[in-house]
MOPAC internal coordinates of N, CA, C and O (Angstrom, degrees):
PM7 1SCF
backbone

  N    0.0000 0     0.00 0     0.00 0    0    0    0
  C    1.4251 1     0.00 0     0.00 0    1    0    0
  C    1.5329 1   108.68 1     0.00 0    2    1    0
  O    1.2310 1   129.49 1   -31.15 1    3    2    1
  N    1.2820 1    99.30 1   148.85 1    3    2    1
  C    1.9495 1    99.17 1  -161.67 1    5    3    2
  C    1.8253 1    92.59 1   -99.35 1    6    5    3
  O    1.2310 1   119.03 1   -59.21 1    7    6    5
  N    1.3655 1   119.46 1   120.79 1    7    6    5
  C    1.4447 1   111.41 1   171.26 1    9    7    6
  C    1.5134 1   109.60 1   -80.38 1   10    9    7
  O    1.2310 1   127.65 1   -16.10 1   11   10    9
  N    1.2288 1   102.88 1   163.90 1   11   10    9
  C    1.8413 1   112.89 1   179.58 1   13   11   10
  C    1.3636 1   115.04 1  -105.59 1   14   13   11
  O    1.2310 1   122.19 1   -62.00 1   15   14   13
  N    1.7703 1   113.40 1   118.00 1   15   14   13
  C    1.5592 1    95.51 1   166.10 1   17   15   14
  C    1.6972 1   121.89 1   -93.42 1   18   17   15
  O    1.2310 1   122.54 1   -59.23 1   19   18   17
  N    1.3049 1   112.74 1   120.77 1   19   18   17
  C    1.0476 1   156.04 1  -168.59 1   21   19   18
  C    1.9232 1   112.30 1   -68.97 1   22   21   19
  O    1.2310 1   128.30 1   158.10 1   23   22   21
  N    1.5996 1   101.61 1   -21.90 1   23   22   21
  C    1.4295 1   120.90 1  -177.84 1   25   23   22
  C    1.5786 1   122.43 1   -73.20 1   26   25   23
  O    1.2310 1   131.95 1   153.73 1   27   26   25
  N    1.3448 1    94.53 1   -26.27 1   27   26   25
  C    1.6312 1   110.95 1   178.65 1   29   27   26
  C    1.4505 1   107.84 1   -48.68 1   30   29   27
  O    1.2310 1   129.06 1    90.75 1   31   30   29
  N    1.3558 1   100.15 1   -89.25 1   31   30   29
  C    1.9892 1   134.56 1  -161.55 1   33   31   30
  C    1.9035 1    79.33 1   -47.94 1   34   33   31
  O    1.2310 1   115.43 1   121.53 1   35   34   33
  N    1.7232 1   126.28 1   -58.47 1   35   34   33
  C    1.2724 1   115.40 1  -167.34 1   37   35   34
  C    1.5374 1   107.30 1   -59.15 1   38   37   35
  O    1.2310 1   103.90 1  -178.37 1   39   38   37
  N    1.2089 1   147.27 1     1.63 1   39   38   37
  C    1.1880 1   147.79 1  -152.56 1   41   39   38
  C    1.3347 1    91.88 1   -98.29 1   42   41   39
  O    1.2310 1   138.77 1    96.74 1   43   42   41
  N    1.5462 1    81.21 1   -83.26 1   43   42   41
  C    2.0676 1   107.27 1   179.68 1   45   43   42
  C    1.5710 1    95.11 1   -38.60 1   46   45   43
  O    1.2310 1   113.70 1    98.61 1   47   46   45
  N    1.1919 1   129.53 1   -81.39 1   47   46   45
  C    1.6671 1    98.74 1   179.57 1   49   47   46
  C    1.2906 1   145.32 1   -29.95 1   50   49   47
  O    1.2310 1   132.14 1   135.79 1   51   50   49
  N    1.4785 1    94.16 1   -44.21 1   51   50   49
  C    1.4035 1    85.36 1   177.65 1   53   51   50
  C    1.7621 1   119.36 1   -73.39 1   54   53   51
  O    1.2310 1   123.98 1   146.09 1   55   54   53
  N    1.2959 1   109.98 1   -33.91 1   55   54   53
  C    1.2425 1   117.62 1   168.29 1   57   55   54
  C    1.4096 1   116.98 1   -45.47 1   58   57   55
  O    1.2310 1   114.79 1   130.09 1   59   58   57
  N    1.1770 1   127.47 1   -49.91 1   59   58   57
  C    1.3595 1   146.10 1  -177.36 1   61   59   58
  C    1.8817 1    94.07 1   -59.45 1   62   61   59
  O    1.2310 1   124.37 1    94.16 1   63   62   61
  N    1.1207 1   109.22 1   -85.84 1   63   62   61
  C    1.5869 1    92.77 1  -174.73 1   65   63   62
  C    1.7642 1   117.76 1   -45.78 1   66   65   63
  O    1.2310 1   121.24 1   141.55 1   67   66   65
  N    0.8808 1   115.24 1   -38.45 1   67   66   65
  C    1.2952 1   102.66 1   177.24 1   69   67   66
  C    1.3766 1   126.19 1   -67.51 1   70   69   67
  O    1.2310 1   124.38 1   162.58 1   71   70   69
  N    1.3180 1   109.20 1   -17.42 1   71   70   69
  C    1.5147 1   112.53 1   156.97 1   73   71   70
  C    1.5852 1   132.65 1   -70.12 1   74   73   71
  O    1.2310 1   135.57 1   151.85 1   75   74   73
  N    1.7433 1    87.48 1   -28.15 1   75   74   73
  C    1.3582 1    99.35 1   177.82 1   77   75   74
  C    1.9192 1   112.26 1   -96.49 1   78   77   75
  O    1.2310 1   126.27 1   175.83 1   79   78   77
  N    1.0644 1   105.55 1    -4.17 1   79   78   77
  C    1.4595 1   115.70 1   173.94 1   81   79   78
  C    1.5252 1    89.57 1   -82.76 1   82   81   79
  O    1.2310 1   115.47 1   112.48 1   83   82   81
  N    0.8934 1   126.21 1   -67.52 1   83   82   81
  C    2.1093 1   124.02 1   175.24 1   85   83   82
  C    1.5445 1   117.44 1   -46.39 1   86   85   83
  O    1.2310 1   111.07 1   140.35 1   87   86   85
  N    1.0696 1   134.42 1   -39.65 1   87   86   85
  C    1.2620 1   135.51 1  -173.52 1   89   87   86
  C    1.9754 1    97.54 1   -81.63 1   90   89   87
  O    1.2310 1   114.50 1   141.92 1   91   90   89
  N    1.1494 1   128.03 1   -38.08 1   91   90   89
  C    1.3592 1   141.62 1   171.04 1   93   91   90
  C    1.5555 1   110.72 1   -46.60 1   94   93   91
  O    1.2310 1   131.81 1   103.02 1   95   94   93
  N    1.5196 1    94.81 1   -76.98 1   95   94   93
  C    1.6228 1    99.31 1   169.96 1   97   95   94
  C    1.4924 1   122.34 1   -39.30 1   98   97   95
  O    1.2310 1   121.20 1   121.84 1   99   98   97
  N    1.4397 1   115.31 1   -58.16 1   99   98   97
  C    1.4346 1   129.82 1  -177.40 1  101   99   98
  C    1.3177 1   103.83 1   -63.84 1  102  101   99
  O    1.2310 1   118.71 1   159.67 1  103  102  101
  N    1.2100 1   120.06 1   -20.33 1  103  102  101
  C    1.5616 1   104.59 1   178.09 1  105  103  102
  C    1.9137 1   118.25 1   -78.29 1  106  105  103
  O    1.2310 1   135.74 1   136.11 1  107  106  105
  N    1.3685 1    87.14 1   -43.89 1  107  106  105
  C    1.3243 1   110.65 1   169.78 1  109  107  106
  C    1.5949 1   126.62 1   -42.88 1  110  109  107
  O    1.2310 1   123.99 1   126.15 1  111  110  109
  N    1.3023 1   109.94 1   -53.85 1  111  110  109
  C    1.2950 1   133.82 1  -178.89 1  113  111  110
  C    1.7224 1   100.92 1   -66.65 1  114  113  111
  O    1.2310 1   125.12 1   133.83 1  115  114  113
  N    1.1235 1   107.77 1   -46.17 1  115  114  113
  C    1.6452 1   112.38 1  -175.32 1  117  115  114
  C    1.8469 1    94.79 1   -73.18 1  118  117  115
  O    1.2310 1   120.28 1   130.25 1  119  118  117
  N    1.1603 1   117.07 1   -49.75 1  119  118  117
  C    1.3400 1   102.82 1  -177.89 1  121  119  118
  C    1.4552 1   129.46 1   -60.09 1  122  121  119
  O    1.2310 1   127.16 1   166.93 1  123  122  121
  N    1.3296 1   103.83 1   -13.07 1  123  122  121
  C    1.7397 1   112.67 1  -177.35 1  125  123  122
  C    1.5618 1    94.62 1   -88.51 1  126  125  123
  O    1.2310 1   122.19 1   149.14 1  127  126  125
  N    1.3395 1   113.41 1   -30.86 1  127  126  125
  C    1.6197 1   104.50 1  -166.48 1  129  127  126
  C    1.6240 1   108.66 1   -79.33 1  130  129  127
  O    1.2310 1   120.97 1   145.32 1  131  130  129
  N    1.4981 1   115.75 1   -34.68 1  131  130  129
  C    1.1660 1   127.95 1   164.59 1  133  131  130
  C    1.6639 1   100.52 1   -41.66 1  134  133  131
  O    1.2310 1   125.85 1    92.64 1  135  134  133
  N    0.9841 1   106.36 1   -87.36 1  135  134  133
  C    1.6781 1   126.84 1  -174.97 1  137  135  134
  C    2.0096 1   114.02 1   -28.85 1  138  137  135
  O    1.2310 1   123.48 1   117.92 1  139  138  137
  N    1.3135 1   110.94 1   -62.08 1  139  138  137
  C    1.3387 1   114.83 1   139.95 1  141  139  138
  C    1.6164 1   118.21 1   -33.27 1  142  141  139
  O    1.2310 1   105.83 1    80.69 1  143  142  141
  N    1.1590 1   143.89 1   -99.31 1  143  142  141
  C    1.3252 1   139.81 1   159.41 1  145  143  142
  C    1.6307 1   109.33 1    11.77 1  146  145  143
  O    1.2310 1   137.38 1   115.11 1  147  146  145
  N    1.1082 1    83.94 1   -64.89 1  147  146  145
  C    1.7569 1   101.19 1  -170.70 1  149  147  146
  C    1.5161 1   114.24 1   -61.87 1  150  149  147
  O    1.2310 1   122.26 1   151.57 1  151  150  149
  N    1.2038 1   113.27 1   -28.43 1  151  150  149
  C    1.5686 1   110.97 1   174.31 1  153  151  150
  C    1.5752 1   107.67 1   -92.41 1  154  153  151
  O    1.2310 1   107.50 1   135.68 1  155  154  153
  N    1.2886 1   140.91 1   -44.32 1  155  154  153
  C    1.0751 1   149.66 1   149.68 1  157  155  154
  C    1.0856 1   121.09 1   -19.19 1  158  157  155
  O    1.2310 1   116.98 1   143.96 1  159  158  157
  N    1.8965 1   123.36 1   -36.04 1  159  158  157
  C    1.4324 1   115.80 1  -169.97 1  161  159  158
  C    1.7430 1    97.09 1  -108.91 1  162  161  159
  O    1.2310 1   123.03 1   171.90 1  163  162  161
  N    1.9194 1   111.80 1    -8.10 1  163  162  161
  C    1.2147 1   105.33 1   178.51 1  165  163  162
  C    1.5436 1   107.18 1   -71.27 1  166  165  163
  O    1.2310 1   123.80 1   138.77 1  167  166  165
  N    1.3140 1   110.32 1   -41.23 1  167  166  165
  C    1.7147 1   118.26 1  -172.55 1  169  167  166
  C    1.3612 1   119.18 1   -65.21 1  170  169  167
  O    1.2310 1   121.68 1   156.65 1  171  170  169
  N    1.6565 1   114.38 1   -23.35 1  171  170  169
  C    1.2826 1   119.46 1  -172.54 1  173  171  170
  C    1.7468 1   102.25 1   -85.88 1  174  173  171
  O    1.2310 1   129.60 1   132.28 1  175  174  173
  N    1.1611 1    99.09 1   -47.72 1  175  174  173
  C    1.7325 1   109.47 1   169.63 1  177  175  174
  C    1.6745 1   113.98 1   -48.14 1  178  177  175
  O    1.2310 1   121.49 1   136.75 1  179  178  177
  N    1.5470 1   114.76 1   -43.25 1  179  178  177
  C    1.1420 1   109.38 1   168.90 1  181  179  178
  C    1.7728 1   118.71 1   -63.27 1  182  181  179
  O    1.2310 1   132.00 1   120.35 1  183  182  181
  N    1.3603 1    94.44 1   -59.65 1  183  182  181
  C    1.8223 1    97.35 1   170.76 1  185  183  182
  C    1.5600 1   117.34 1   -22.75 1  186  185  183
  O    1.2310 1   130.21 1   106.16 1  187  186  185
  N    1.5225 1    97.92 1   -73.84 1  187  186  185
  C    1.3182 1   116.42 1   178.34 1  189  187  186
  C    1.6444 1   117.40 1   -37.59 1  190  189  187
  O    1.2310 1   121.44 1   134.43 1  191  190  189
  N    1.0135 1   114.84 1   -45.57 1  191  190  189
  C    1.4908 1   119.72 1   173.26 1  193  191  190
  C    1.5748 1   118.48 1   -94.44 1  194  193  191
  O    1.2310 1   121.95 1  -175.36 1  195  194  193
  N    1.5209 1   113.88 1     4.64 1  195  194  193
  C    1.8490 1   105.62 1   163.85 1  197  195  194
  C    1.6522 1    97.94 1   -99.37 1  198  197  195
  O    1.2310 1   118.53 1   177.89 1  199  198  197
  N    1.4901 1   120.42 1    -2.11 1  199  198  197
  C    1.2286 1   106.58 1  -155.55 1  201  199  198
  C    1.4986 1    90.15 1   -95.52 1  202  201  199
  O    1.2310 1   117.89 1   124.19 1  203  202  201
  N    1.7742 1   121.62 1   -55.81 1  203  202  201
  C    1.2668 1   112.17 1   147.40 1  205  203  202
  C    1.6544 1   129.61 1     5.06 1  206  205  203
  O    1.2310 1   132.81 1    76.62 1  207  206  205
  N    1.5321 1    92.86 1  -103.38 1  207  206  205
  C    1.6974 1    90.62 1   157.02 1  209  207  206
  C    1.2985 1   145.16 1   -23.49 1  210  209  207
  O    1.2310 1   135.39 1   119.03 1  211  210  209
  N    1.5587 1    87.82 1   -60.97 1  211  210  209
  C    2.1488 1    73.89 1   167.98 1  213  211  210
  C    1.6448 1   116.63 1   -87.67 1  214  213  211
  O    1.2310 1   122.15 1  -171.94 1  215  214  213
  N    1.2460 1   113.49 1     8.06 1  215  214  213
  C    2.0193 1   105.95 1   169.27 1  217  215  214
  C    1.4378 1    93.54 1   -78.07 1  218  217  215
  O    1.2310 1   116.00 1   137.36 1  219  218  217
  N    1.7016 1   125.20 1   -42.64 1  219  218  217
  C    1.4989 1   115.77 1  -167.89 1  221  219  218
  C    1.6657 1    99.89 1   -81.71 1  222  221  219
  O    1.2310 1   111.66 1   163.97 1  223  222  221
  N    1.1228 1   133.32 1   -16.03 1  223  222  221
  C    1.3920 1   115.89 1   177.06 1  225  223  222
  C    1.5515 1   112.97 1   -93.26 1  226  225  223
  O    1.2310 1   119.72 1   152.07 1  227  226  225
  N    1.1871 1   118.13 1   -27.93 1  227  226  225
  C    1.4541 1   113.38 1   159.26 1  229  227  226
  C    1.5744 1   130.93 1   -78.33 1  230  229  227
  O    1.2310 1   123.66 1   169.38 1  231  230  229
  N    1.2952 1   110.59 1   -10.62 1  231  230  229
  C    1.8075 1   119.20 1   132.14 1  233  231  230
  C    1.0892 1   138.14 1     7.25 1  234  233  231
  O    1.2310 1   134.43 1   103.36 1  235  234  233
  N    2.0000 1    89.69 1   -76.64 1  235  234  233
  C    1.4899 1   121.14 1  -173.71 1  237  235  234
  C    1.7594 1   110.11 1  -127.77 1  238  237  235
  O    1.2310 1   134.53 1   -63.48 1  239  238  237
  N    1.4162 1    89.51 1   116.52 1  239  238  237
  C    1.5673 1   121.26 1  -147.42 1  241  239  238
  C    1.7614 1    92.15 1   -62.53 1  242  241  239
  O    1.2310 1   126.79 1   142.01 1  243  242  241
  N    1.2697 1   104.54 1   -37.99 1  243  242  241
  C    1.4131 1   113.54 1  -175.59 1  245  243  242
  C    1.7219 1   122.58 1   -65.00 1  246  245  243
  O    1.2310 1   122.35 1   149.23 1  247  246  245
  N    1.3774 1   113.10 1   -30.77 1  247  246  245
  C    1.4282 1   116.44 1   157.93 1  249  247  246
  C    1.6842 1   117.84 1   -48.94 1  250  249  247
  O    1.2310 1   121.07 1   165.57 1  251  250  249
  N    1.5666 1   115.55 1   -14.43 1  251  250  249
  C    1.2172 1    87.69 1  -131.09 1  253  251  250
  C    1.9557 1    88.23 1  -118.34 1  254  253  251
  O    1.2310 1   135.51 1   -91.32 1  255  254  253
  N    1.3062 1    87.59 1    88.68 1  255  254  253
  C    2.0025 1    96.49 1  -174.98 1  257  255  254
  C    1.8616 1   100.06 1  -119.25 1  258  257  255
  O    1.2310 1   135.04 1   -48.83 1  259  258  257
  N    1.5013 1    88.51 1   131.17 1  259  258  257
  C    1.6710 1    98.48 1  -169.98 1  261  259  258
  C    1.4857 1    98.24 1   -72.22 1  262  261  259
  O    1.2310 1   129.01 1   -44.97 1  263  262  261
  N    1.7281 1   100.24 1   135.03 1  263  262  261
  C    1.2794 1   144.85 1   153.32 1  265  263  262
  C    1.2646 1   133.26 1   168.95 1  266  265  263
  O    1.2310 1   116.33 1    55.25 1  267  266  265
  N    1.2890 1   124.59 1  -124.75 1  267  266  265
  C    1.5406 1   137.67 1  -177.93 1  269  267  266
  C    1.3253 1   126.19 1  -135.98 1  270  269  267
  O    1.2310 1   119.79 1   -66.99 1  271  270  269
  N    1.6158 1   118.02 1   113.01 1  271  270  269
  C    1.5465 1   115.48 1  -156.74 1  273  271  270
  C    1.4723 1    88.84 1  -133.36 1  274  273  271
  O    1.2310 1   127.22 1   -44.63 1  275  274  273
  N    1.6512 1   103.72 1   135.37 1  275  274  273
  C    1.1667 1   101.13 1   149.75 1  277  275  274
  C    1.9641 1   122.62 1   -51.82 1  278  277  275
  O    1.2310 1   122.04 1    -2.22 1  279  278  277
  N    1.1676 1   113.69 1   177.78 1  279  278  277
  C    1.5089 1   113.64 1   160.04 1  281  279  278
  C    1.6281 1   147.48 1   -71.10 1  282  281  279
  O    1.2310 1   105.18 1   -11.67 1  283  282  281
  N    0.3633 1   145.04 1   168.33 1  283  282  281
  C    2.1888 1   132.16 1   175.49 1  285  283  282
  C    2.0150 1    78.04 1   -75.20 1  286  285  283
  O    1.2310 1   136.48 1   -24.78 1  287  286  285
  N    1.5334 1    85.70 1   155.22 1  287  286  285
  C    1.2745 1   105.55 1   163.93 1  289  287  286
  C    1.8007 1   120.61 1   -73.15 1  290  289  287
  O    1.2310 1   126.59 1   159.76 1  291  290  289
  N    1.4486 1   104.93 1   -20.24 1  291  290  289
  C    1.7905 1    91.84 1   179.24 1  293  291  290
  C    1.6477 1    97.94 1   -72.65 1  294  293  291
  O    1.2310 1   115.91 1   158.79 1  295  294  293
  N    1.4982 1   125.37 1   -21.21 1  295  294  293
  C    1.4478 1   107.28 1  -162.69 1  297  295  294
  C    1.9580 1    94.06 1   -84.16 1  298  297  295
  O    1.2310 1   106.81 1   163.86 1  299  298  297
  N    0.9233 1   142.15 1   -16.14 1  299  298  297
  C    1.3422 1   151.25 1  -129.01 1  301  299  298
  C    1.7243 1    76.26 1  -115.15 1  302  301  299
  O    1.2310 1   129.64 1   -50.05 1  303  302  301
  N    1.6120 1    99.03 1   129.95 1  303  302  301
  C    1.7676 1   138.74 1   177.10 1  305  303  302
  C    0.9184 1   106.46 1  -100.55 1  306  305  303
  O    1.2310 1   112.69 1   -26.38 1  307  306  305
  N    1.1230 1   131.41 1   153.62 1  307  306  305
  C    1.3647 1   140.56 1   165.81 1  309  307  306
  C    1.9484 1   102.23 1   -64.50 1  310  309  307
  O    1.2310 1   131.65 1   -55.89 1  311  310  309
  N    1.1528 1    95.11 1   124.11 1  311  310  309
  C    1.7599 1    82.62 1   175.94 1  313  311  310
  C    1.8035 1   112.27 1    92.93 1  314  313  311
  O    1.2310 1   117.63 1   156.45 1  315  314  313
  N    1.0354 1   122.11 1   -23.55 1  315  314  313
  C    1.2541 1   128.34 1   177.67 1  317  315  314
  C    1.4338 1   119.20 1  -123.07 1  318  317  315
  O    1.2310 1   128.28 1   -29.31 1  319  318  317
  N    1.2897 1   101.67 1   150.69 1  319  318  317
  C    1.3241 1   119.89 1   174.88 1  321  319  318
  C    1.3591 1   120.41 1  -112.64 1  322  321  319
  O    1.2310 1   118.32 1   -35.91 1  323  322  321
  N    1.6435 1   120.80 1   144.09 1  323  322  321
  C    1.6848 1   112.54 1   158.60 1  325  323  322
  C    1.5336 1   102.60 1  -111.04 1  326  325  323
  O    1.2310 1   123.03 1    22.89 1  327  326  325
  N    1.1264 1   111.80 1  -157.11 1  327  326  325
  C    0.9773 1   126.41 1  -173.98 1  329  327  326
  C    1.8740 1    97.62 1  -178.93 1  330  329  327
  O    1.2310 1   120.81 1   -36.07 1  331  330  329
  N    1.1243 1   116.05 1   143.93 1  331  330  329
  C    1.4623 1   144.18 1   176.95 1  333  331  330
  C    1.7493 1   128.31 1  -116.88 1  334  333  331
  O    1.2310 1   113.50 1  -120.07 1  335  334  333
  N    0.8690 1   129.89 1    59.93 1  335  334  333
  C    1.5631 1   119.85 1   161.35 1  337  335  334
  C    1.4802 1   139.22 1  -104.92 1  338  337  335
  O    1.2310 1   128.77 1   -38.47 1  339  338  337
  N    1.5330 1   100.71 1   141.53 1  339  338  337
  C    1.0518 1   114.79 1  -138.93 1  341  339  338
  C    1.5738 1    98.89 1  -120.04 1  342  341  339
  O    1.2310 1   120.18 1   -80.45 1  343  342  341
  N    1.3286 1   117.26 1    99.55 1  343  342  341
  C    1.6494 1   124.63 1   179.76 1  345  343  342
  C    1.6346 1   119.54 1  -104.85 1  346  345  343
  O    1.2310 1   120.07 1   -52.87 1  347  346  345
  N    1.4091 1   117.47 1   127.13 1  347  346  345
  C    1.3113 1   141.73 1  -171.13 1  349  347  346
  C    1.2556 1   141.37 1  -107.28 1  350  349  347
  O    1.2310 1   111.82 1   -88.78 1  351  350  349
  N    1.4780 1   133.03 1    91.22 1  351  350  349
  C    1.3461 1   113.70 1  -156.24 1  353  351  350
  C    1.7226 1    96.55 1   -88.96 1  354  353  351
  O    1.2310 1   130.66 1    10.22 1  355  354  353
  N    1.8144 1    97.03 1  -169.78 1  355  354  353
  C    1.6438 1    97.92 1  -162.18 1  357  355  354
  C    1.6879 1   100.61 1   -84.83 1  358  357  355
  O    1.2310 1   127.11 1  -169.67 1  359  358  357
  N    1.9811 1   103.92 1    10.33 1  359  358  357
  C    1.7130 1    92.48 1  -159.20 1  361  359  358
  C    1.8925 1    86.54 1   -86.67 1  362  361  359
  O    1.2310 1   116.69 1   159.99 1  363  362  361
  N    1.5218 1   123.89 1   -20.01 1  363  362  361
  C    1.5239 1   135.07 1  -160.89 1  365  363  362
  C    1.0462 1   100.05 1    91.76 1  366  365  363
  O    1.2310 1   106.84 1  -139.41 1  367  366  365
  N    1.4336 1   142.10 1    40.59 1  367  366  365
  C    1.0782 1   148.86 1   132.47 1  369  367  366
  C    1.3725 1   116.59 1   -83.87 1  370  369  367
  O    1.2310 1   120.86 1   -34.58 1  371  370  369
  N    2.0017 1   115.97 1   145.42 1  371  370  369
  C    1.3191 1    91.60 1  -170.32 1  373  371  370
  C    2.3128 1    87.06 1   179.02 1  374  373  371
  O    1.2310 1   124.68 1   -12.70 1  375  374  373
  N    1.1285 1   108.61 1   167.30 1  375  374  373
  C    0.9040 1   115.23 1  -164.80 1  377  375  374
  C    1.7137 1   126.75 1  -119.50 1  378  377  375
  O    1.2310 1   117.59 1   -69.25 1  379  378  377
  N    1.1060 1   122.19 1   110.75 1  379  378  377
  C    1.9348 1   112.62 1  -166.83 1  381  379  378
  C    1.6571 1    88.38 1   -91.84 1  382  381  379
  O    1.2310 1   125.91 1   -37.01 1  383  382  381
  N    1.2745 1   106.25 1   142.99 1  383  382  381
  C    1.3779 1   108.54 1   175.66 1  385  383  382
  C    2.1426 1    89.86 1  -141.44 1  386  385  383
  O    1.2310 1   125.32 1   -23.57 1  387  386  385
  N    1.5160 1   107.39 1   156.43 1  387  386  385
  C    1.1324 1   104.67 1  -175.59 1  389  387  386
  C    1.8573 1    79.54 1  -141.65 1  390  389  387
  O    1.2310 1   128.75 1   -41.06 1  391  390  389
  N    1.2423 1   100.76 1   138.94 1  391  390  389
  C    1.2994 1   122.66 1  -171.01 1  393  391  390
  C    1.7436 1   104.78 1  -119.75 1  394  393  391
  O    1.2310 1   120.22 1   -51.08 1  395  394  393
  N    1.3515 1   117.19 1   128.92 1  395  394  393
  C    1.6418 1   109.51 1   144.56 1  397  395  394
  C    1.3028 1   111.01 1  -141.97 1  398  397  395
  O    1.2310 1   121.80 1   -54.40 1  399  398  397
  N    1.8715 1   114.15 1   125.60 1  399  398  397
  C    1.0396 1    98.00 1   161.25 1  401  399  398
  C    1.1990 1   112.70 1   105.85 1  402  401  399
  O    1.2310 1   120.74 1  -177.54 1  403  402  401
  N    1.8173 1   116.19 1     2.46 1  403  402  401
  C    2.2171 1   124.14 1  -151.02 1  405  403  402
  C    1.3996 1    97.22 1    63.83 1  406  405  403
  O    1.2310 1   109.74 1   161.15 1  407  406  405
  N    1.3118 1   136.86 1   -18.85 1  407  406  405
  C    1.8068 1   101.81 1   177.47 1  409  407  406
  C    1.1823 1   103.26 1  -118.58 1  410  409  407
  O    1.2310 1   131.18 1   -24.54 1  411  410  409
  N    1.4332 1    96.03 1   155.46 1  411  410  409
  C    1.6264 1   131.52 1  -171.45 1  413  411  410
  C    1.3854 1    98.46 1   -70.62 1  414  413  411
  O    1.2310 1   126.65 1   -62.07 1  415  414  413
  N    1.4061 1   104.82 1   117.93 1  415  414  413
  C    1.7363 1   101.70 1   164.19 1  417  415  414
  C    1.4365 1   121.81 1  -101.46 1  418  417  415
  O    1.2310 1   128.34 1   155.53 1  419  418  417
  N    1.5126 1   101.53 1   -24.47 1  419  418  417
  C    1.5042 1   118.24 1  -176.38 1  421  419  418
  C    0.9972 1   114.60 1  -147.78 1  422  421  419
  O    1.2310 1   107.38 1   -70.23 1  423  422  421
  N    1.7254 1   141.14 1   109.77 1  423  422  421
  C    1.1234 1   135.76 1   135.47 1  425  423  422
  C    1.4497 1   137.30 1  -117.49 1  426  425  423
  O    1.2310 1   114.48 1   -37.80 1  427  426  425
  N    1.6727 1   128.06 1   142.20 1  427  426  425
  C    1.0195 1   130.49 1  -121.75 1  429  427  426
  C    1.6609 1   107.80 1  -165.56 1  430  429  427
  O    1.2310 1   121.60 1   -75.21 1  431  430  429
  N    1.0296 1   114.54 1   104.79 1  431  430  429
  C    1.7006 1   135.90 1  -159.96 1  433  431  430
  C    1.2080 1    93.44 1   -84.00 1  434  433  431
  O    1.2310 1   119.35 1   -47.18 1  435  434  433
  N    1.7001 1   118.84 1   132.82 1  435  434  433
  C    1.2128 1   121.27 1   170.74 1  437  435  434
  C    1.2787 1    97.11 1  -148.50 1  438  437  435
  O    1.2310 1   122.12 1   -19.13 1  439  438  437
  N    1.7803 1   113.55 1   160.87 1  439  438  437
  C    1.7046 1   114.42 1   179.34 1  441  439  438
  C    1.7817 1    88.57 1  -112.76 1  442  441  439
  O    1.2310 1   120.87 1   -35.37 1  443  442  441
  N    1.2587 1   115.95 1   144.63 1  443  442  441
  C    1.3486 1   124.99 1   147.42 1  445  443  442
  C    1.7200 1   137.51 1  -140.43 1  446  445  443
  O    1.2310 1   145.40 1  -114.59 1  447  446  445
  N    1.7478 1    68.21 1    65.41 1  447  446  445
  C    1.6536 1    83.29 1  -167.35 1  449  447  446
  C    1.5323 1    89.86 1   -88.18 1  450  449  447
  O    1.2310 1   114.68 1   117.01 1  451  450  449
  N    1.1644 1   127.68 1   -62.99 1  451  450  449
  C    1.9632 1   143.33 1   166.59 1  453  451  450
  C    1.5533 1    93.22 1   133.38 1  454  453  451
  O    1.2310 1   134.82 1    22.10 1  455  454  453
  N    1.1756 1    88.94 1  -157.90 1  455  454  453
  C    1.5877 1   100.95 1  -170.38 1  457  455  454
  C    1.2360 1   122.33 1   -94.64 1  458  457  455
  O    1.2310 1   118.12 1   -34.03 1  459  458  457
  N    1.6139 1   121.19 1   145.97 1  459  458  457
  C    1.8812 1   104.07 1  -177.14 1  461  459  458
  C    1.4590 1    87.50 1  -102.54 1  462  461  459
  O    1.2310 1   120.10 1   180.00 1  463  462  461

């Protein structure tokens, strides 16, 4: 009677998952780093465009009265909010900060006292 080895097919399986246990992981790992990436270039993109904003609103001296403003509607996302405040000491020194969300995306020291 011919016996069967039985060691083969268990081999190739096991081999097989462990390839596929590696290709799993590695996928994974790349997808978190992707995903990371992805928030990193959303926040910087946001930065980049409150910082914009407040070089052109600190420009014009006349925008620029201390408190708390929502944003213009072109900067305003669907889903997001900014927020703008604008603090002033009595020297005309004073600070634009653009907020979304509790974090600081932009802040940015300016004097508007003018020139003597």
């Amino acid at each position: 009677m011919k016996r069967m080895d039985t060691s083969k097919p268990f081999a190739f399986f096991l081999e097989f998952l462990l390839v596929l246990f590696f290709f799993a992981l590695s996928a994974m790992i790349v997808l978190r780093i992707y995903a990371q990436a992805q928030t990193m270039h959303t926040k910087d993109q946001q930065s980049l465009q409150a910082l914009a904003y407040a070089r052109n609103a600190i420009a014009r001296p006349e925008n620029l009265e201390p408190g708390s403003y929502g944003l213009d509607p072109e900067m305003e996302k669907e889903g997001t909010y900014y927020q703008v405040v604008i603090e002033q000491d009595e020297d005309g020194k004073g600070t634009y900060k653009i907020l979304h969300d509790d974090t600081i995306l932009v802040s940015l020291r300016y004097y508007a006292g003018g020139f003597q």
